[in-house]
N, C-alpha and C positions, 0 to 999 in steps of 0.2 A: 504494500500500500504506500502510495506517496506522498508525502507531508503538506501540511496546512500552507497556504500561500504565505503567509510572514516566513515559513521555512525554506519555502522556495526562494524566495527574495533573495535569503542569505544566500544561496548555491545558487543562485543565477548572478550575484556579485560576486563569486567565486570565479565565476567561467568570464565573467565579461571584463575581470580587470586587465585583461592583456587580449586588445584588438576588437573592439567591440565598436569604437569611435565611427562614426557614420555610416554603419553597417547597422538593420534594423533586425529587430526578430522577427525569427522564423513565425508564419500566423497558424495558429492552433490548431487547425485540423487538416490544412493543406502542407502535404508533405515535400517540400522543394528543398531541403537538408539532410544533414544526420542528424537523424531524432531516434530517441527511446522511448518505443509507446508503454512501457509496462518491464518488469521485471518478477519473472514467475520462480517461485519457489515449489519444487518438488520433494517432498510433498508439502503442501502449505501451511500446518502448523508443524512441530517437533516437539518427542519429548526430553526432559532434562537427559543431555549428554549425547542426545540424536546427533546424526549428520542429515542432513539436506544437500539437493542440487541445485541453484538458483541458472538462469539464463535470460537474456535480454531478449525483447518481442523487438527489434529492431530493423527501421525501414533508411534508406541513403536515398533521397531526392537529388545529392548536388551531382546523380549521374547524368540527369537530363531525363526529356519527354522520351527519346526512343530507346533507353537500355531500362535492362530490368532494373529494378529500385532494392532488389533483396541487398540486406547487409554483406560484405564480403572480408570476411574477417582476417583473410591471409593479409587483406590492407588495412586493417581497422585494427588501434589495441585496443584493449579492454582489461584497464584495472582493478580489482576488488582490494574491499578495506574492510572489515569485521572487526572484530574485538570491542564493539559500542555495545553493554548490554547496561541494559536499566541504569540511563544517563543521569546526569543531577536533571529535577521537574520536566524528566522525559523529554530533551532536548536532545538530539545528535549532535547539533554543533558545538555541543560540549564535549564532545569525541575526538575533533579535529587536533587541537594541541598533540594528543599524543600520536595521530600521523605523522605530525611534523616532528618528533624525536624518530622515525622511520629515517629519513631520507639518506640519513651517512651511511644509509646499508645496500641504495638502490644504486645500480650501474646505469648508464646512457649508452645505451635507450632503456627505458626503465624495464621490457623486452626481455635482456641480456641478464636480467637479475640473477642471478643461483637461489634454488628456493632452500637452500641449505644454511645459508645465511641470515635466512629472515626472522625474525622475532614475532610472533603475532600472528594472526589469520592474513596474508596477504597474498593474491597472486596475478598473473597478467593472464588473460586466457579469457575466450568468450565466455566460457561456463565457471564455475565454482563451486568448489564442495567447501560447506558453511557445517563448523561446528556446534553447536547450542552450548548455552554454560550448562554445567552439572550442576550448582550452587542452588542456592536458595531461592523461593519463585516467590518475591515478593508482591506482585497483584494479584488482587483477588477480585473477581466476579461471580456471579450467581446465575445458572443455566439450571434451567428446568428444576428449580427449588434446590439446587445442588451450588454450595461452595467452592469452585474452580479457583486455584492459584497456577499463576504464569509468570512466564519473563517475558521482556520485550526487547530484541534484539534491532539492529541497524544493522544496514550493509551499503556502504558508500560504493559507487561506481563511478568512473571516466572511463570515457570512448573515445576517441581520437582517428579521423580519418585521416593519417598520417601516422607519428610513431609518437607514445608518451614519453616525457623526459622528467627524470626528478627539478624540482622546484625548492631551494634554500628559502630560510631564512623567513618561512611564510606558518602562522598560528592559526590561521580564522578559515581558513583553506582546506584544500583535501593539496600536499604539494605534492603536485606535478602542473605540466602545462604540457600543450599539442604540438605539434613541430610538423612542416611539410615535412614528406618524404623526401624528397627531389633537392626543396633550394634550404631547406632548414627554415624559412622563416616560420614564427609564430602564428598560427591558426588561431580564427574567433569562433562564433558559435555556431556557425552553420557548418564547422565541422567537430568540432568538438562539445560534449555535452556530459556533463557532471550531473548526481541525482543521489540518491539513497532511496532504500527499502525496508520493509519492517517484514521479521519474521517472528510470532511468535509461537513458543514453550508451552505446553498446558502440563496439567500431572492428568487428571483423568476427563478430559473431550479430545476431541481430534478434529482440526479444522479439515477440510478437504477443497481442492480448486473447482470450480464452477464446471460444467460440462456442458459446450457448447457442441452444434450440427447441424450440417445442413445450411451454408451460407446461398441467398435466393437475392435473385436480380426479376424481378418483377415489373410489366411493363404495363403499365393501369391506361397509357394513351394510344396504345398502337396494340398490334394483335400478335400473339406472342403464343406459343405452345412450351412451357415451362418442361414439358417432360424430356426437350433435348438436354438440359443439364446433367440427366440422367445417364443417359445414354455412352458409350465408349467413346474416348477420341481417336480416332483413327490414323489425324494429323498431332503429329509429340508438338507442332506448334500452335496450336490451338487449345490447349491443358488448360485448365482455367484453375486448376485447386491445386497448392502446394505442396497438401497433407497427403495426397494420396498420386505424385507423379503419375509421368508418360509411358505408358507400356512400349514404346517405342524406342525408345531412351534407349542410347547405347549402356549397356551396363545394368538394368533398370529389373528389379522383379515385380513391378507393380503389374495388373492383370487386366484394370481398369482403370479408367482416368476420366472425368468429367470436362465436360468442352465449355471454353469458357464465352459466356453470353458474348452478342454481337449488335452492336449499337450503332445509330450513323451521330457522326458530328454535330453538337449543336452550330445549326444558324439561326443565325437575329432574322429573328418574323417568323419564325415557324417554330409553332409554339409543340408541334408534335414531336419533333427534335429534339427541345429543349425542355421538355417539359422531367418533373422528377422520375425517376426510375425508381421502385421501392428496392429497398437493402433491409434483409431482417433474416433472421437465423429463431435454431431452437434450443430453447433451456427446459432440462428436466427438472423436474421438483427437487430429486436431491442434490441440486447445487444450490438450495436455498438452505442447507440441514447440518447441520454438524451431528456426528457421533460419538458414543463412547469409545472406550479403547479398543471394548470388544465386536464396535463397530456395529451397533443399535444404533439408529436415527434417533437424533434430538429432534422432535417437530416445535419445540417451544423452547425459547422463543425463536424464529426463524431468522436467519441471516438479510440485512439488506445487499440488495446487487443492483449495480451501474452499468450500463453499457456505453462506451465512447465510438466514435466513426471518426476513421482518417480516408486523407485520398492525397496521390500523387495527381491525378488528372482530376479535371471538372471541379464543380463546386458541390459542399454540404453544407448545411445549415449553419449559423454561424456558434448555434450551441447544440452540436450532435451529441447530445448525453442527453439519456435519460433513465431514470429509475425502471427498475423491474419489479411486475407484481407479483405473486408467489401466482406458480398458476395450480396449486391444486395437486392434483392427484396424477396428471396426467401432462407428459409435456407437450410444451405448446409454441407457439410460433413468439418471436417481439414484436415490437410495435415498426412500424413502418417506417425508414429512415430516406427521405428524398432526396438521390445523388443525381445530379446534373450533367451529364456529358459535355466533355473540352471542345474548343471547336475545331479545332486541330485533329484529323487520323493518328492514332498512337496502340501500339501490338502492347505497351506496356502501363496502362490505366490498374491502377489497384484501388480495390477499397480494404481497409482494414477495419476489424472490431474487437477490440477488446473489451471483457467484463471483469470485471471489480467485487468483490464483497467486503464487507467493514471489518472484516479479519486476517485482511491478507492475502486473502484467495485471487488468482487469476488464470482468467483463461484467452485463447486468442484465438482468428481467422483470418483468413487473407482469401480474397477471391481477386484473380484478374479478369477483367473487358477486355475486349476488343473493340476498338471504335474504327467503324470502317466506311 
């Protein structure tokens, strides 16, 4: 889960004091950067002394309109920082000071580190395996008449499209800074991006990630047979879903591949064109649920979930999030999210969705268009 906006302030005065000067931000749901939509924790809560795998939901716009926009990590570092548990008044930025006794241990590029060296949970690498403390779970909450005690962990991250480098002499910071590959200069934030996560510790519930399916391009203005999504892709260039590859694919064991919808350009005055496409996907009931250890559904009280919409092409609403209802017993479709086609042809249009629960949990989709 990602922090309160005065949190953010701070880590986005983190990321902007080096090159930010007439260079604007990136805008909230259109993705023309490196941006990090989420960072998911497997499994989404632990218990004391657990390990965890965290990984970034990560999309790279500064590729342009005609290359795919997926992350590409052999060019992209990725720092992790841990050791932030149950900060003073549950701040992370209280954490930072002791990154910064980190730094006389990191090599340039921070990359080249020896992890034999290190002190503390740190490591470079898109993925991370996060320890939980063993210690003392001082929050306590109440779930189904039941006394829960937790911990609340942090896990700071930078990405850098280019190479991380250690950063002296800095307290209020995560130190490192972004560095081209090529000419060495300092990178702003349209390539580099700084954040934190929150995992936490239960003794007896078990948070679990949301369970998303079935990402739907719907076409409410024009006449549309939804059952070709279904269908196999024939053409590996035509795949429209990442989760389940191109059976064509040199290398590939997938058997099936869904074909990714096919849209024309918007043009100004035709409103058939331009008009919204629905975006909406499905949630089961128990991604509203926590369990016990023994893995019984808690139905009370039930978890809140968020859904967020990103897009490299076209336009979305300018506030694509919205709450989720519990749907019951049965799962069911979300609400309907209006994505607008670019008016430019592009083989590489994505929408993204990510959902959120107030515990931590995440889960993600990526479906590509075709605009043709």
């Amino acid at each position: 889960m990602f922090l309160n906006s005065k949190r953010l302030i701070v880590l986005a005065a983190m990321a902007c004091e080096f090159g930010c000067n007439g260079v604007s931000w990136p805008s909230e749901r259109h993705i023309d950067s490196l941006r990090v939509l989420g960072v998911k924790s497997e499994p989404a809560s632990l218990r004391p002394g657990q390990s965890g795998h965290v990984s970034l939901v990560c999309a790279n716009g500064n590729t342009g309109n005609a290359a795919d926009p997926t992350c590409d990590f052999d060019k992209i570092d990725v720092a992790w920082f841990a050791d932030c548990n149950n900060p003073v008044n549950n701040d992370p930025t209280k954490c930072l000071n002791h990154y910064g006794a980190w730094v006389n241990q990191f090599a340039s590029p921070l990359a080249n580190t020896p992890e034999s060296t290190l002190v503390g949970q740190f490591k470079v690498a898109p993925e991370f395996d996060f320890l939980a403390p063993a210690g003392v779970l001082p929050g306590e909450i109440t779930i189904s008449g039941q006394t829960v005690h937790y911990v609340v962990s942090y896990i700071f991250f930078a990405a850098c499209d280019g190479n991380l480098y250690p950063r002296s002499g800095v307290s209020d910071q995560l130190p490192v800074e972004c560095h081209d590959r090529d000419t060495g200069a300092i990178l702003d934030q349209r390539r580099f991006v700084v954040g934190v996560t929150t995992v936490y510790s239960y003794d007896t519930v078990v948070n679990h990630n949301p369970e998303l399916s079935d990402p739907r391009l719907d076409y409410p203005s024009i006449s549309y047979d939804p059952s070709v999504l279904s269908q196999p892709c024939s053409v590996d260039g035509d795949c429209g879903r990442t989760d389940f590859g191109c059976p064509n694919a040199a290398g590939s064991t997938a058997t099936s591949a869904t074909c990714a919808p096919i849209v024309a350009p918007c043009t100004a005055g035709n409103n058939a064109s331009c008009g919204g496409h629905c975006i909406d996907f499905q949630v089961t009931p128990e991604s509203f649920k926590m369990t016990t250890i023994g893995g019984a559904p808690i139905s009370n009280p039930v978890k809140s979930l968020w859904a967020e919409y990103y897009t490299n092409a076209g336009k979305l609403p300018d506030d694509a999030r919205f709450g989720l209802p519990f749907p019951g017993d049965q799962t069911e479709r979300s609400s309907c999210i209006p994505w607008q086609a670019p008016t430019y042809p592009t083989e590489q249009a994505r929408a993204w969705i990510v959902v959120r629960d107030d515990r931590g949990g995440l889960a993600s989709l990526e479906q590509r268009i075709l605009v043709r």
